[in-house]
N, C-alpha and C positions, 0 to 999 in steps of 0.2 A: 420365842417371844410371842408370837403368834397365836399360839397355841393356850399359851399361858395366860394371854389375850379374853381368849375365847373362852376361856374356863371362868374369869371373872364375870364378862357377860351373857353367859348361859347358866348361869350360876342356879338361879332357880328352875329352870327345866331343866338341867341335869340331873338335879338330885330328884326331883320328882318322877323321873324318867326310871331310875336307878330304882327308886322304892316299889314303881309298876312292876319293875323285871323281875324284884326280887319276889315279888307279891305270886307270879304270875308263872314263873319257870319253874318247867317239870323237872323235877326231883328224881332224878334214874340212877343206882346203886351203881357200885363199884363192880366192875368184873368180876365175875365167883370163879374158884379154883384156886390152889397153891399156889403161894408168892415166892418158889425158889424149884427149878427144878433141871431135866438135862434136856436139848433138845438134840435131834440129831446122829449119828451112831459114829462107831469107830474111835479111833484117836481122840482126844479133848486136846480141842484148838485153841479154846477160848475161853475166858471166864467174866463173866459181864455182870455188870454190878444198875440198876437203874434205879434214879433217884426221881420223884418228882411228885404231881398232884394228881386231879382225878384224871386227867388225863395219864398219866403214868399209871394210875389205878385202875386206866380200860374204860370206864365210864361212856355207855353208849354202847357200849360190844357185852354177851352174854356173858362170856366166860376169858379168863384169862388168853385162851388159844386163839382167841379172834382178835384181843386187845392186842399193846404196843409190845408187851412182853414175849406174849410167847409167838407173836408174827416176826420180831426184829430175831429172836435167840433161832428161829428154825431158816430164816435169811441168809443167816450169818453161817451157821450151818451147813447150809446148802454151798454158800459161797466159798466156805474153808474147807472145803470137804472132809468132816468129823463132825464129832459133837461139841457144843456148846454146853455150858452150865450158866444161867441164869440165876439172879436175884432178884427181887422187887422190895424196894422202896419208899410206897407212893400212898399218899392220904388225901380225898378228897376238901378244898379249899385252903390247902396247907400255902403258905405262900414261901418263898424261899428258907428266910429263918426260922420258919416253922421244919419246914426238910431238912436245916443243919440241926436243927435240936433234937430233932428224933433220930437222925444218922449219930449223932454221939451218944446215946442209947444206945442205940443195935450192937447187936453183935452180930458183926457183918462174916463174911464168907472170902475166902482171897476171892482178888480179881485182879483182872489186867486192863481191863474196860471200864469206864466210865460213861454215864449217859445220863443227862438233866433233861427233865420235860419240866420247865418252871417257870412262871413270869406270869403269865394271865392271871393271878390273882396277886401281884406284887400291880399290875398294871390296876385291875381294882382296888385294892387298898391305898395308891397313889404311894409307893413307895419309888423314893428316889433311883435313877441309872445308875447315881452313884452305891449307896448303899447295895444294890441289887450285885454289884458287881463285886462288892466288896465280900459279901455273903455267899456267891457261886466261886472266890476265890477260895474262901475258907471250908466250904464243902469240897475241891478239887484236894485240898491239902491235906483234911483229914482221912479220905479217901486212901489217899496216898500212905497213909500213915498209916492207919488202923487195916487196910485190905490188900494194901500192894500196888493198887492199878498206878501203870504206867503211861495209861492215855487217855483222855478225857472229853468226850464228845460234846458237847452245849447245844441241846434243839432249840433253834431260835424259837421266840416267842409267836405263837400262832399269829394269822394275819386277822386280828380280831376287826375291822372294817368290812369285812365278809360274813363274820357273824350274824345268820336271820334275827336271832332272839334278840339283836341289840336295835333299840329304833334309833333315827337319823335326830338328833347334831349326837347323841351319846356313842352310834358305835363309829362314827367319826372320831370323835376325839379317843376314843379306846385304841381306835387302832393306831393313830399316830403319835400315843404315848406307848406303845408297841414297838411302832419302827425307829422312835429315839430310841427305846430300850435296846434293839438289836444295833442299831448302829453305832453306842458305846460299847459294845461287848466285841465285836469285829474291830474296833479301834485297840481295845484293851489286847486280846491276841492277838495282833498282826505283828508278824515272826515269832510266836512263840507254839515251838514243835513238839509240847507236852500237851496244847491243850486246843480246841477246836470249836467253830460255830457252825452247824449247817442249818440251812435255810430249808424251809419246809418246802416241798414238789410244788410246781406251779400251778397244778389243777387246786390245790387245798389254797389258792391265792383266787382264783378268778369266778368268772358266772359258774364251772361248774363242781364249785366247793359246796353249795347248797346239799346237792346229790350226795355227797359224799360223808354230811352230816348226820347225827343222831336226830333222833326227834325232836329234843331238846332244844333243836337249833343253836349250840353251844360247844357239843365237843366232837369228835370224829364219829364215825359207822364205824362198824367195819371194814368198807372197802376203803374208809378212811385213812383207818390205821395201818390197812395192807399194802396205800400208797407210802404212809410215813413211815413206816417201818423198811421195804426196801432201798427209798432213800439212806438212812443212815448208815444201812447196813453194807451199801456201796461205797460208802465213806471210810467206815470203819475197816472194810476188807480193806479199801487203798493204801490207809495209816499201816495197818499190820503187815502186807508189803515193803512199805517205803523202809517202815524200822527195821525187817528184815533183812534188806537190801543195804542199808547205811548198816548194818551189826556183821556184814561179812568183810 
């Protein structure tokens, strides 16, 4: 309510606020390099399928190797000890049902993995928790359908209140129509052991997220990605234990 509040009475400087950012913000491509590839040697442990925006696109890192892609598939990698086979994707300002529309296109690759980097522009577009969640359901299901995967990661939606590029009351309110969005989605799976939300590493939350941003002051670095990509990837190692150990 509050919030909702506040968006009635900042109603003119928001939007004008919004039109400066967009007027004003550097424009940095997508990660160059192959959107599918093997990371890793040995065995194939794993097959990962990643869905999402310019953030899944790398956006801020040169090449794919430094992005979410091929930092998370060489992680995972290391932590499965074999190879990895990766997918991508990811289209810059795509917002959720923008990612399900293009996923029913694809002709996707088996996988066993599932991975969403989505919601920062569902949070600009002001699209509903509810719709949002309804839409990252039916992306899990077709997944499931059309590639196989058996388990499905959901990277919470960045902590956009940390975002340089957003000036104050707008990336206030950005971010905590953020952390509604993460906190119906952790409501939505609680007990359900197909499907998961991890929270991004605490540095990408505090004073020292700045540092670890592109110039943009909008999406990861590098070392950005090299923090969020180990996170999930210790997630994901956990799940592919747990299943193992419940499949004996």
């Amino acid at each position: 309510m509050l919030t909702q509040a506040a968006k009635l009475a900042l109603a003119p400087l928001l939007l004008w606020q919004g039109a400066q950012v967009r007027r004003r913000a550097l424009r940095l491509p997508e990660a160059a390099g192959a959107r599918s590839g093997l990371a890793g040697s040995g065995e194939l442990r794993l097959r990962l399928l990643i869905v999402g925006d310019s953030s899944g696109a790398g956006v801020g890192a040169a090449t794919q190797e430094e992005a979410l892609a091929g930092r998370l598939s060489r992680a995972l990698a290391d932590r499965l000890g074999g190879a990895v086979h990766w997918q991508l994707r990811a289209t810059t300002g795509h917002l959720s049902r923008d990612a399900l529309a293009e996923l029913r296109l694809a002709e996707l690759q088996p996988a066993d993995v599932l991975v969403t980097a989505l919601g920062v522009n569902d949070v600009v577009g002001q699209v509903s928790p509810r719709r949002w969640l309804a839409t990252l359901s039916e992306i899990d299901a077709l997944a499931r359908q059309r590639a196989g995967v058996r388990y499905t990661l959901h990277s919470a939606v960045p902590p956009m209140h940390a975002f340089p590029l957003l000036p104050q009351p707008l990336r206030w309110l950005m971010g905590a129509q953020a952390l509604r969005m993460n906190r119906a989605l952790g409501r939505a799976l609680f007990g359900d052991a197909g499907r998961g939300l991890q929270a991004l590493p605490p540095d990408l939350h505090g004073a020292a997220a700045a540092r670890l941003m592109a110039e943009d002051g909008f999406h990861p670095g590098p070392a950005g990605y090299a923090l969020w990509a180990e996170t999930l990837a210790e997630r994901i190692a956990k799940e592919m234990q747990r299943q193992r150990l419940k499949s004996h």
